[in-house]
NUBA-583500 format. One record per residue (C-alpha): residue number from 1; x, y, z. Coordinates in Angstrom, 1 decimal. Layout:
BEGIN
+-----+--------+--------+--------+
!   n !      X !      Y !      Z !
+-----+--------+--------+--------+
! NUM !      X !      Y !      Z !
...
+-----+--------+--------+--------+
//
This chain:
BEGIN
+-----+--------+--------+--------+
!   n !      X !      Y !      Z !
+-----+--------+--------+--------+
!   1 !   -3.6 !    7.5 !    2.6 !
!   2 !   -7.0 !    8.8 !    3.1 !
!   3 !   -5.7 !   12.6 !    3.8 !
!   4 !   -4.9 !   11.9 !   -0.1 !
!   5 !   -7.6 !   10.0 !   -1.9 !
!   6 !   -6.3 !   11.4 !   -5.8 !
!   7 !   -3.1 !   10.5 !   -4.9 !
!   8 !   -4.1 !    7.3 !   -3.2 !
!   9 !   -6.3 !    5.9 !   -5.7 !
!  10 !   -3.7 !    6.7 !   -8.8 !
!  11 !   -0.7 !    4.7 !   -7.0 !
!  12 !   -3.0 !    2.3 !   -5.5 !
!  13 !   -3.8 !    1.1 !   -9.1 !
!  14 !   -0.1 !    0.9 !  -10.0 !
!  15 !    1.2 !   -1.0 !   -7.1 !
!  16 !   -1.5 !   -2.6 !   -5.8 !
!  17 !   -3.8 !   -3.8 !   -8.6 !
!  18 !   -1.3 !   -3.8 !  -11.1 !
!  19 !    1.6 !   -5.4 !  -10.0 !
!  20 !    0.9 !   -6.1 !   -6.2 !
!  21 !    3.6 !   -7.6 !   -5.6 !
!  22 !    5.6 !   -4.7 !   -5.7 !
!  23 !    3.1 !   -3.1 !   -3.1 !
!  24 !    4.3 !   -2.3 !    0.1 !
!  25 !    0.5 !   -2.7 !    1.9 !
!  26 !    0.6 !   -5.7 !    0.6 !
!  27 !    4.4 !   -7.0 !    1.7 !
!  28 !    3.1 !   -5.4 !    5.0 !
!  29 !   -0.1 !   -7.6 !    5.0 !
!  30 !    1.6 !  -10.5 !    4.4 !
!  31 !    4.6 !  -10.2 !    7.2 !
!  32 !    1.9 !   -8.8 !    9.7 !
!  33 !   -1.4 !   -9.5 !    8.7 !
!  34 !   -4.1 !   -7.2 !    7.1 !
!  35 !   -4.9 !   -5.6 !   10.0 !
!  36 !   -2.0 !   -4.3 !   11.2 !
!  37 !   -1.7 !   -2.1 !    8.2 !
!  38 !   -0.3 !    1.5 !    9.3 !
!  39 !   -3.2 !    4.0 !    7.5 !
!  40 !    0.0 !    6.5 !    6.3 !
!  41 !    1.7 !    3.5 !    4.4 !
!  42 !    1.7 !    3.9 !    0.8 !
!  43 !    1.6 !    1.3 !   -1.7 !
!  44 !    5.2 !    2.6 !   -3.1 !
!  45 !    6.6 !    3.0 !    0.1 !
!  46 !    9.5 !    1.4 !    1.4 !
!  47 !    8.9 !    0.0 !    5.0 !
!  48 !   11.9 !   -2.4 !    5.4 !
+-----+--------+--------+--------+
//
């Protein structure tokens, strides 16, 4: 996410600070813990 920081930081505050949990980081964080976070998984992504 940080090749796109616009980008990033729009969807970031759809997913992840409005409804987080429809965010995919944070599904992620939760299965696998926060520091196992891939850095090119987005917040609207689908990792399942």
């Amino acid at each position: 996410m940080a090749s796109v920081p616009q980008f990033s930081t729009k969807i970031q505050g759809k997913y992840c600070l409005a409804c987080f949990r429809d965010c995919a980081r944070y599904a992620y964080a939760k299965q696998h813990g926060k520091d196992s976070i891939p850095e090119d998984l987005f917040p609207n992504a689908s990792y399942f």
